[in-house]
Structures are given as C-alpha cells and as structure tokens.
C-alpha positions in Angstrom: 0.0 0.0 0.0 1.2 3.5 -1.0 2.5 5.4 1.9 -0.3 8.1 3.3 1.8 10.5 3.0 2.4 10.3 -0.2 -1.8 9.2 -1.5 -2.4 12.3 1.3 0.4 15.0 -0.8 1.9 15.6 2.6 5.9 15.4 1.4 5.0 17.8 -1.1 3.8 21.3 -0.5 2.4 23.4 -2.7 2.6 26.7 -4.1 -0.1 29.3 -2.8 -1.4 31.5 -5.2 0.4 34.9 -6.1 -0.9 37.7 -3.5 -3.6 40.2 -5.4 -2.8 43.6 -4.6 -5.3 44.5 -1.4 -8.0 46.9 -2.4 -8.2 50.5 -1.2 -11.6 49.6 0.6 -11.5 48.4 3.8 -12.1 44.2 4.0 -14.4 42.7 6.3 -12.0 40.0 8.3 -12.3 36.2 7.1 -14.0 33.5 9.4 -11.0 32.4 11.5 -11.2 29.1 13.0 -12.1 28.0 16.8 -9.4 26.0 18.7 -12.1 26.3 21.3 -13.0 22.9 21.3 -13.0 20.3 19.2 -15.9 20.6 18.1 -15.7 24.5 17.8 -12.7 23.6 15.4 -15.0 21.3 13.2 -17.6 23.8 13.0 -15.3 26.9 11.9 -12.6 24.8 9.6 -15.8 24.7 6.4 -16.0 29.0 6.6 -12.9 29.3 7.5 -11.3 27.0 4.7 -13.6 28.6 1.5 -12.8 32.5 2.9 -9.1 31.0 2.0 -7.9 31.8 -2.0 -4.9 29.4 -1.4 -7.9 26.5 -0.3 -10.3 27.5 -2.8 -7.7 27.5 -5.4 -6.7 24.2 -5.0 -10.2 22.8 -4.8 -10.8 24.2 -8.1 -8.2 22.3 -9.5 -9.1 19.6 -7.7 -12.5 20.1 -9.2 -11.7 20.6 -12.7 -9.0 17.7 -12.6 -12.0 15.6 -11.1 -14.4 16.5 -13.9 -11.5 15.6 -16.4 -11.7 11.7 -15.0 -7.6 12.8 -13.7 -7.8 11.2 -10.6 -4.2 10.8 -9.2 -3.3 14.9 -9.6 -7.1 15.7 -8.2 -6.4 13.6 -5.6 -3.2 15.8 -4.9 -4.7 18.8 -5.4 -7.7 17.7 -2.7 -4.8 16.1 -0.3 -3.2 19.7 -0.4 -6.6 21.5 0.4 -6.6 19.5 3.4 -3.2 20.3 4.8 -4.3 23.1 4.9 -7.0 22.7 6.6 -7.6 18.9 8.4 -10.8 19.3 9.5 -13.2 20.7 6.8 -15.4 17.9 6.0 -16.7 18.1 2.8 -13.5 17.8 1.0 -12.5 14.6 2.8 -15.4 12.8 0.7 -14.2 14.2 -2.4 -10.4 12.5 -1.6 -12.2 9.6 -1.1 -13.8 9.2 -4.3 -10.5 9.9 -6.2 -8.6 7.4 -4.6 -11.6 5.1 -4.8 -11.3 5.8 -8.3 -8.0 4.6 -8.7 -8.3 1.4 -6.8 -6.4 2.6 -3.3 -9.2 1.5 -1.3 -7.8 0.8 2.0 -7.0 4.6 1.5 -9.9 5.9 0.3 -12.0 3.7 3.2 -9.8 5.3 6.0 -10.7 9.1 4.0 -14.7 8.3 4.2 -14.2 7.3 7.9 -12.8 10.7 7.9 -15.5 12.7 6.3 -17.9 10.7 7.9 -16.3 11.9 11.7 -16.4 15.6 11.0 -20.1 15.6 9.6 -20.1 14.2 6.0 -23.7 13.6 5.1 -24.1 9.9 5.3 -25.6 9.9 1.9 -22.9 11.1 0.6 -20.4 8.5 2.3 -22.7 5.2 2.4 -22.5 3.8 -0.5 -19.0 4.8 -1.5 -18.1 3.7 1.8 -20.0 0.0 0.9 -18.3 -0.2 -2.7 -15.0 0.1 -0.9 -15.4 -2.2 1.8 -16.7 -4.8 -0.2 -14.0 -4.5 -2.8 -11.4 -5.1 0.3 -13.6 -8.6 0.8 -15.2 -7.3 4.4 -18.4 -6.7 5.2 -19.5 -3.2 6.3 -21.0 -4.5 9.6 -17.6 -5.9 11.0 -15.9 -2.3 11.3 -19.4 0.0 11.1 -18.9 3.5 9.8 -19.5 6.2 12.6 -21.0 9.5 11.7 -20.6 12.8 13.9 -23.0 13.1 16.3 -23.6 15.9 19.4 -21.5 14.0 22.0 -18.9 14.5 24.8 -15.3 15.3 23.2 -14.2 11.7 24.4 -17.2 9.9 22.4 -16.8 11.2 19.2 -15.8 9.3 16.4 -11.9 9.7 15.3 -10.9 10.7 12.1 -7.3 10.9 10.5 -6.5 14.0 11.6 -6.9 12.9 15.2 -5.1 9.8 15.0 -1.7 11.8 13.7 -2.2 14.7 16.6 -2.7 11.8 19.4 0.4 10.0 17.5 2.7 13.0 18.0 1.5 13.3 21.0 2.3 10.0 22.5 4.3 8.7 20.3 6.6 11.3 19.0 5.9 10.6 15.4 5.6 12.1 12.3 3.5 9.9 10.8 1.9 6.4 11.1 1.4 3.5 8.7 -1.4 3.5 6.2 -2.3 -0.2 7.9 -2.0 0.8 11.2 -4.1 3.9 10.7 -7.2 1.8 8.5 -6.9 -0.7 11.7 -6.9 1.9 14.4 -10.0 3.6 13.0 -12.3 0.8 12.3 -11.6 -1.0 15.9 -11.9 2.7 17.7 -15.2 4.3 17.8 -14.3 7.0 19.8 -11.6 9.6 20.7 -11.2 7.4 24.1 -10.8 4.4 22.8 -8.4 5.7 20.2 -6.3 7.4 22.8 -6.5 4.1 25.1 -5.3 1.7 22.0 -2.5 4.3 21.6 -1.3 4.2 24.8 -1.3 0.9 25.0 1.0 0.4 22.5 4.8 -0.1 23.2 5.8 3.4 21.7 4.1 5.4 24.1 6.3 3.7 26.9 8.9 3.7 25.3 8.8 7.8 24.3 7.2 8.5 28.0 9.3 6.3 30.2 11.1 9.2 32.3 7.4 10.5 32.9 6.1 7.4 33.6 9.0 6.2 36.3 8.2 9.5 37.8 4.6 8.9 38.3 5.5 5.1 39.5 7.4 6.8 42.3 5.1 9.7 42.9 7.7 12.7 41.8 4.8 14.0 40.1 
C-alpha cells in the first residue's frame, strides 16, 4: 500500500497563489477558525477554509482535474486543500472518491471514515463507503462506519487528523502507517478508545518512560 503521506500529498507542499494587490476599501475580516473545542474547530474549519484563495484554489483544481476523470493529480490537489485545513469535512469525501477511483481503497475507506467523523452527510459517504469495503472482501457490519454526532469530546468518532495529533503526542511521530491507521479507525469508535489503543502500544512507553517512572514513584 502506497505510503499516506504520499496518497495524502503531505511530502509535497504546494505553491499558494500569487498575493492580489489589497483593495483600497476596507475588507471585512475572514472566518477564522475556533481552537475552542473540538468541536468549535469542526464547526469553523468549512468557513474558514472557503474564505481561504490558497484553499479555494486548490479545490478548483481539484474540481476541474476531477471533472476531467484525472484522478491521481485531483487527488493531490484535494490532499493539499486539506493540509491546509484537516478538519473541513466536505473535501474529505471528495479525496475519497479519487482514490476510490483509482483502486487505493484501504486509503480511500480510512478518508470516508474521515468525512464521515467531522459531519459528511451519510448519503454522501454510504455507499461509496459499501463499494470500498466490499471491494477489500469485508463486510461493512464488522468495522461500522461512525457519523458525527452531538456528544462528549471523548465519544466522538476519530478521524485521520486525530489519529496523527494523538500519535505526535504519544508517540513522538511524524507519521503512522497507512495499515496501522485503517486498523486503528475501524476498531476505535471514539476519541477514548483511540487514545486508550494508543497508549497501550509499546511506543508510548517507550517515548514517555522518564514521565512514567516518575509517576510510579510519585515525583509528580
């Protein structure tokens, strides 16, 4: 399987679009977005993302390369959107369906469970979602896709984004495995249990262990 990072255009930046000279009128000031919460953060990245001419341009050619049937550079173009911003929804469906279209769907599964997190409208997601599961041989029902739903922080469902902030965080690293991230997501239906499966793993030891030896003997 093709690393995420490469599927997800996250080795390779891209260029923003060439500053327009600023009107003489004053500008009314973009949506910014909410670090608040988590879900504050979910609800501000959509506004926040289209008020963005580096975002919008890339989902244009995203779009245009899409509507062309050129799925590998659209699926770049989308991938780039969202590094710049991981948490608008909509977009995450649309990286799906290109790398659905080109037969990565291990990749585009663990994108859907994505969309599907921050608020994808399941009948957008479904029966993509279906096609993709079934084409890996395993049924839908085993590893159930989990939409957003008003809930405590540590009930929500995970998406990608989450699982690489929670593996910096306790593990130290950059990036994970494209099969360890499609695994983690479909056994972890919430935050919690994503964070407990990660801690639980060797690494997290093994990058904490001075913190930990000082909680064992009550430094802390």
């Amino acid at each position: 399987m093709k690393p995420a990072r490469e599927m997800f255009a996250l080795s390779a930046p891209r260029r923003r679009p060439a500053r327009i000279d600023e009107p003489t009128s004053p500008r009314r000031a973009p949506p910014a977005l909410s670090f608040a919460s988590r879900e504050a953060l979910l609800d501000s990245a959509q506004a926040a993302a289209l008020a963005d001419p580096a975002f919008c341009a890339l989902i244009a050619e995203g779009d245009a390369l899409r509507d062309a049937g050129d799925w590998k550079p659209a699926a770049d173009a989308y991938g780039a959107a969202l590094k710049l911003y991981p948490y608008e929804a909509s977009y995450w469906t649309q990286l799906a369906h290109m790398l659905k279209e080109q037969g990565y769907f291990a990749l585009a599964e663990i994108a859907y469970r994505t969309a599907a997190a921050f608020g994808a409208p399941p009948q957008d997601v479904r029966p993509h979602f279906a096609f993709v599961m079934e084409r890996q041989g395993t049924d839908p029902g085993r590893w159930p896709l989990r939409f957003r739903e008003p809930a405590a922080l540590h009930r929500q469902a995970p998406g990608r984004p989450d699982l690489l902030a929670l593996a910096r965080l306790f593990w130290d690293a950059q990036d994970v495995a494209d099969d360890e991230q499609l695994a983690l997501l479909r056994s972890c239906g919430t935050l919690d249990e994503l964070a407990a499966a990660m801690i639980a793993d060797g690494r997290f030891e093994k990058v904490n262990r001075v913190w930990l030896e000082l909680l064992r003997e009550d430094e802390l």
